[in-house]
N, C-alpha and C positions, 0 to 999 in steps of 0.2 A: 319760862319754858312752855310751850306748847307743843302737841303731839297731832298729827294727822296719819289715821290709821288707811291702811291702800294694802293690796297685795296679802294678805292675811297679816301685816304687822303692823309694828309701830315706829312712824319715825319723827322724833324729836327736833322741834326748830324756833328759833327764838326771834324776831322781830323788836327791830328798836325803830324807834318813829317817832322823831322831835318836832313834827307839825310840817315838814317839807312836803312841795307841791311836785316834787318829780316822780319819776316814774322807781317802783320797789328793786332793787338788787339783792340779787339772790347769790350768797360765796357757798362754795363749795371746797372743801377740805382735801386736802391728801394723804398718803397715806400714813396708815397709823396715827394719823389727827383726828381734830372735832373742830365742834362750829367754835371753842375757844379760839381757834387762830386766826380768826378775824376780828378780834376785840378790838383793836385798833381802830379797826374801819368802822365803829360804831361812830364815830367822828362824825362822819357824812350822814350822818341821821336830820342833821339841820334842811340836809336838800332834799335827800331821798328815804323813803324807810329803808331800812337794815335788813333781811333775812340770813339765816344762818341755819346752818343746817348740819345733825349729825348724819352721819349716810351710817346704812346697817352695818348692827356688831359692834359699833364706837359710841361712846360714852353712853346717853341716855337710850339710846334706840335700839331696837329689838334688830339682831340678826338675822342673816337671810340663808337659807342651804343651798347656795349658789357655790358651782367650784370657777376656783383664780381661773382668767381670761373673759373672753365675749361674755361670757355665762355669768359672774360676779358684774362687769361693767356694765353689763343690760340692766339689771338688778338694781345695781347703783344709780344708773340714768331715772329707774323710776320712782328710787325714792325721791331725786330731784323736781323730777314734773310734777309728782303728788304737792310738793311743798311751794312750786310755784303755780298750780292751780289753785293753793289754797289760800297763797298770798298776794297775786294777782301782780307778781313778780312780772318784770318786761326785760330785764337785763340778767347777764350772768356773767359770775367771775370765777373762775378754777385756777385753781393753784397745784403741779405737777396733777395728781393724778386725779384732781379734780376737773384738769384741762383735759382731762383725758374723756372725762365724762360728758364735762362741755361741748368738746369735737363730738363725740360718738351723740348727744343731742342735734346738734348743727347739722350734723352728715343725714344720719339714720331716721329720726322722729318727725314728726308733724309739727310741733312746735317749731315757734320762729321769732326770736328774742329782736327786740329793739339793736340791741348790739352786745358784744359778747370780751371779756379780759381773758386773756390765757394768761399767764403767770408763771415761770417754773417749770415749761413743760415744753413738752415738743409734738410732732407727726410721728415719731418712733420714741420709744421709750426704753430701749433696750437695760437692765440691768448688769451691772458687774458679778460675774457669774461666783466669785469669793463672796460678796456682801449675799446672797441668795443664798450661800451655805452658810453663812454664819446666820443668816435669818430665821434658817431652820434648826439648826444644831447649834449657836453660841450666840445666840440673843445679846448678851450685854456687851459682846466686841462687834455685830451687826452698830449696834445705840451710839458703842463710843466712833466709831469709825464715821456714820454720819455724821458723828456733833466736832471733826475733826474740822481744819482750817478749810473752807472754801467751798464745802459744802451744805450743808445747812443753815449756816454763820461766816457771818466772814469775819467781823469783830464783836462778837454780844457781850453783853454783861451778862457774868457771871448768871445773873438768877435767871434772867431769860436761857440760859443753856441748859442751868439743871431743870429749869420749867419743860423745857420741850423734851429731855431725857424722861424726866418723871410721865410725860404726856404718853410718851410710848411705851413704857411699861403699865401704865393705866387700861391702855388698847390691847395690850397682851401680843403676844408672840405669834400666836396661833391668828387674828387677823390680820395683823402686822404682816407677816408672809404672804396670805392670798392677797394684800393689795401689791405687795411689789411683784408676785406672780402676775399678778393682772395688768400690772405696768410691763413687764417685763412681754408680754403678748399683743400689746398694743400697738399698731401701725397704720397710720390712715396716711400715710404720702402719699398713695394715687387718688386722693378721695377728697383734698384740699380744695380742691376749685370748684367743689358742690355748694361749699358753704358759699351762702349770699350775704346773711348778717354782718354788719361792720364789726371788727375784730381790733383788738390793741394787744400785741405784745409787746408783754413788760416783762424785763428781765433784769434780776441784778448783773453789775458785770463782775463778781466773781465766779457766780455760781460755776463749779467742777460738775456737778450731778446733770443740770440741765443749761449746756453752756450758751452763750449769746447768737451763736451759732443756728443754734436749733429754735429759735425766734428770728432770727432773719429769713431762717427757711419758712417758717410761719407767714411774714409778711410778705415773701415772694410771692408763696404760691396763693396765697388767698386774694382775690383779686379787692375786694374791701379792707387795705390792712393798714393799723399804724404799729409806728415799733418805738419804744419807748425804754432808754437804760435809765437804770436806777443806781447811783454809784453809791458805795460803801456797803454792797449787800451782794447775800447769794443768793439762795434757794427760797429763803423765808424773806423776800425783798418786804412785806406787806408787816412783816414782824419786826425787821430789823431798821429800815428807813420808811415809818408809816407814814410820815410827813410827806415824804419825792412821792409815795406809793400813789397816796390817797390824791393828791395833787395831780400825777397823771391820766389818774381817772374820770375825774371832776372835769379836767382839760377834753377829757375824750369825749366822754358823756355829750359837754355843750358843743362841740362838735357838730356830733351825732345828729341830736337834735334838732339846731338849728336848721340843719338839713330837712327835719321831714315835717 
C-alpha cells in the first residue's frame, strides 16, 4: 500500500505492475467498497500496471467533511486525480459509483484519460427511496437486500457474498449512506456528449441496481462508445465473471490504442 497526501489528507492506493509496457489503469470503487474489489483485475498487471485506490473514509484512507451530493463527488474526484498524477495513470475504470466519479472527471476536470470503463453505473443514479431508509435506520436489511438475487450477485459463491457483506459493514454505515446519498444526486444526461475520451460500457446482464438499459443509454449518448454485456453477472460483473470482465477491457484497451 501506498498513500498520497493532497487536499489536507490521506489517500491510500496500491499498484501492481508485472513488467507490462502499457499504459497504468486507474479502478475506482463504489460505494461502501475499496480498492479490494478489483483484485481480480490485478490479472492485467502482465500488460498494464494495476492502480487501485481507496477513495475517503473507506478502508485505509483518511476521510473527508464533505456532505453526500456535488460536494462529496467533487472530493472523491480529487482523491482520484491525486492518485493518477501520482501514478501517471492514462485510463480509468469505475464501477457504479466510481463511474459516477469517472463521468463527473470526463465532464467537469482538466484531465483527459486515454480512455475510460464505466461499469455498473449509469447518467442517473437514482436510488430506491426504501434502501435509503434502511441505509440510514436498518443497516443490516440495507446489506441483506443488496446481497439479494440480481443485484449485487447474480449467482456468487457463498464466501464472495459474505466477503462483500462483511466489506460493507468494514465501511460502516455512516459512509455507506453518504455514498448512496451521492449516487442518489447524480445526473449528467445532458452533459454526456461533452465527454470526448473513448468509453466501454460494460454491464452484467442481470444487474437490477444498474440495469443494461442504463449502458445503452451510456453508449448512445456518448459519441466515442462501446457496450459490452458480461453474462452470468450483475452489479459486481469485475467480481463475479472476472475472466468476460477483464477480457473486455483488454479487447477495449487494443482498440483504443491502435487508434492513436
Amino acid at each position: 500500500m501506498e498513500v498520497v497526501t493532497h487536499h489536507g489528507r490521506n489517500t491510500a492506493y496500491e499498484v501492481a505492475d508485472r513488467g507490462g509496457d502499457g499504459a497504468p489503469i486507474c479502478f475506482v470503487h463504489g460505494s461502501g467498497g475499496s480498492r479490494n474489489v478489483w483484485r481480480a483485475q490485478h490479472r492485467l498487471a502482465d500488460r498494464n500496471p494495476i492502480v487501485t485506490l481507496d477513495l475517503s473514509g473507506h478502508d485505509d484512507s483518511d476521510d473527508v467533511d464533505a456532505q453526500p451530493g456535488y460536494t462529496r463527488l467533487s472530493a472523491y474526484a480529487d482523491d482520484v486525480l491525486a492518485v493518477v498524477e501520482e501514478t501517471d495513470s492514462r485510463v480509468l475504470v469505475g464501477n457504479s459509483l466510481g463511474g459516477a466519479i469517472v463521468m463527473h472527471i470526463l465532464i467537469e476536470r482538466e484531465f483527459e484519460p486515454d480512455a475510460a470503463v464505466l461499469t455498473g453505473t449509469g447518467a442517473r443514479l437514482g436510488v430506491l427511496e426504501d434502501l435509503l431508509e434502511w441505509l440510514e435506520n436498518d443497516f443490516e436489511r440495507a446489506i441483506e437486500f443488496l446481497h439479494g438475487p440480481d443485484r449485487l450477485f447474480h449467482d456468487p459463491a457463498p464466501e464472495l457474498r459474505e466477503e462483500s457483506m462483511h466489506q460493507l459493514r468494514e465501511t460502516g454505515q455512516d459512509v455507506t449512506c453518504r455514498d448512496f446519498l451521492t449516487c442518489h444526486e447524480f445526473d449528467v444526461r445532458d452533459d454526456l456528449s461533452t465527454i470526448e475520451s473513448p468509453v466501454l460500457a460494460a454491464y452484467g446482464e442481470h444487474d437490477q441496481l444498474t440495469p443494461p438499459r442504463y449502458h445503452e443509454y451510456l453508449a448512445d449518448e456518448i459519441d466515442d462508445a462501446w457496450l459490452a454485456e458480461l453474462e452470468g453477472a450483475a452489479h459486481l460483473a469485475m467480481l463475479e465473471q472476472p475472466t468476460a470482465f477483464n477480457a473486455a477491457v483488454t479487447e477495449f484497451l487494443d482498440i483504443v490504442y491502435e487508434r492513436l
